[in-house]
C-alpha positions as CSV (number, residue, x, y, z in Angstrom):
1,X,53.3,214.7,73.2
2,X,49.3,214.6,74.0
3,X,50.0,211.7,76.3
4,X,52.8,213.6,78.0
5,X,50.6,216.3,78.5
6,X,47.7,214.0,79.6
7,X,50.0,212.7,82.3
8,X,51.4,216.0,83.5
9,X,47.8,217.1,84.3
10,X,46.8,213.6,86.4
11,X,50.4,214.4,88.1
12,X,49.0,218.1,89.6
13,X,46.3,215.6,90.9
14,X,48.8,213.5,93.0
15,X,50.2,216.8,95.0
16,X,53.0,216.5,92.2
17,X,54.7,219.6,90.7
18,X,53.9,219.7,87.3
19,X,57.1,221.0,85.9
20,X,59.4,218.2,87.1
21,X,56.8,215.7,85.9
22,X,56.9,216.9,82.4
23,X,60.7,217.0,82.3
24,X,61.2,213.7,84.0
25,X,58.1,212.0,81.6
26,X,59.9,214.0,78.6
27,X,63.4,212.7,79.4
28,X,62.3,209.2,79.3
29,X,60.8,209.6,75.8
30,X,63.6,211.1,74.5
31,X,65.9,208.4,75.9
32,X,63.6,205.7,74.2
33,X,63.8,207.1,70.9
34,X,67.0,207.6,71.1
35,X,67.6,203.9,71.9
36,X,65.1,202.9,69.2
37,X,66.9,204.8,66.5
38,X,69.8,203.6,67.5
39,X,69.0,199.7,67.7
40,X,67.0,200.2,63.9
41,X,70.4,201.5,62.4
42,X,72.9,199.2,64.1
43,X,70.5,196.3,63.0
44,X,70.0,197.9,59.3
45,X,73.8,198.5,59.2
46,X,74.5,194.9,60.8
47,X,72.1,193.1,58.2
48,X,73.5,195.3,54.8
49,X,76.2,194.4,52.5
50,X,78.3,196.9,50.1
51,X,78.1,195.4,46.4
52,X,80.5,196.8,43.7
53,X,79.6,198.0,40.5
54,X,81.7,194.9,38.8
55,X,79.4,192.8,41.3
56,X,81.9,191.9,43.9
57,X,81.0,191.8,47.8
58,X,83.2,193.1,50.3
59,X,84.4,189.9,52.5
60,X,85.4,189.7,56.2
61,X,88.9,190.5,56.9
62,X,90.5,187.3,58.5
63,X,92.3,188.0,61.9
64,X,95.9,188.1,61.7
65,X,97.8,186.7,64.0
66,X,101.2,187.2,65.1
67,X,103.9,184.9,66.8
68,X,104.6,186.6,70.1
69,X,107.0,183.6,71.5
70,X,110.4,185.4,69.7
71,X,109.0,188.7,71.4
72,X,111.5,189.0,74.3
73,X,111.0,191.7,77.4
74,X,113.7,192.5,79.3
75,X,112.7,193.1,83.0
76,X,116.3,194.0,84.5
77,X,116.4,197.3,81.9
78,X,112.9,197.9,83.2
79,X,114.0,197.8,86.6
80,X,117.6,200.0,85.7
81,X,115.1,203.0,84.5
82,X,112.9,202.9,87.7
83,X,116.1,203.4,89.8
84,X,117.6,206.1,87.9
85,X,114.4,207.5,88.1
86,X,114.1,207.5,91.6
87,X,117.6,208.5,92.7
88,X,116.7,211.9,90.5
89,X,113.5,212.9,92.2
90,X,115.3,212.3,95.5
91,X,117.9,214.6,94.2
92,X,115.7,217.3,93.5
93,X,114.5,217.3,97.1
94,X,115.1,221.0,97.8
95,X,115.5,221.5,102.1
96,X,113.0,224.0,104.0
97,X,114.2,226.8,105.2
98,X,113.8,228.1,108.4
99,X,113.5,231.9,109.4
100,X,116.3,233.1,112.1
101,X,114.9,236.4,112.7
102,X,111.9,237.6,113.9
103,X,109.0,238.3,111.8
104,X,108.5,241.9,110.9
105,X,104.4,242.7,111.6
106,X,102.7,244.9,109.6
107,X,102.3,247.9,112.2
108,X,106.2,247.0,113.6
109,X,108.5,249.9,113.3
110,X,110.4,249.5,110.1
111,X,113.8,247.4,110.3
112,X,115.4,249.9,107.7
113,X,115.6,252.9,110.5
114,X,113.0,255.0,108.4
115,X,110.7,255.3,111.8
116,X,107.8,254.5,109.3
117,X,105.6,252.0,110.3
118,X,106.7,249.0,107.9
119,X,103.2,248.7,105.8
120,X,104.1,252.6,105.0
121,X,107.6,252.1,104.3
122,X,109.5,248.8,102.6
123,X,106.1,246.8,103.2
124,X,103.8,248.6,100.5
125,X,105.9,247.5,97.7
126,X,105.8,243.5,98.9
């Protein structure tokens, strides 16, 4: 942290703000701990070995394998359940509708006869 502090002062030198020198210089420290720490334990944890009481060792587990040739995949059902999905989101396909009659404005008399302006009349409660 001395060094980091060493460095934010030559940075005010160099027509640097201070502040983002310290937080960028601080965030690269941190990041290489980080990574250090990390590295030691994955190679601590890599190099170990759990030992029983009894004195067994805990072995690799072997890779199993399985025989894929009498796996079968049928493409034609596939192919069925895409076009059944389809023709059901084409159904669903609602049509726009289109308005006939004029648009009623806001400061239009109302259509329901009142003589109101329509904001004041049927208009508020839309």
């Amino acid at each position: 942290m001395d060094e980091l502090k060493d460095s934010v002062q030559a940075a005010s030198f160099e027509q640097k703000d201070p502040l983002v020198v310290y937080k960028m210089e601080a965030y690269n420290l941190f990041e290489n701990l980080i990574y250090e720490i990390n590295q030691t334990v994955t190679s601590y944890l890599a190099l170990g070995s759990v030992v029983f009481q009894d004195g067994r060792t805990i072995q690799e587990a072997r890779e199993q394998r399985s025989d894929l040739s009498k796996v079968r995949t049928n493409r034609t059902e596939d192919a069925a359940a895409r076009a059944a999905a389809e023709s059901v989101s084409q159904q669903s396909r609602q049509q726009t509708v289109k308005r006939v009659e004029k648009k009623v404005g806001r400061n239009d008399p109302c259509p329901c006869g009142s003589g109101k302006k329509y904001k004041r009349c049927h208009g508020r409660n839309a």
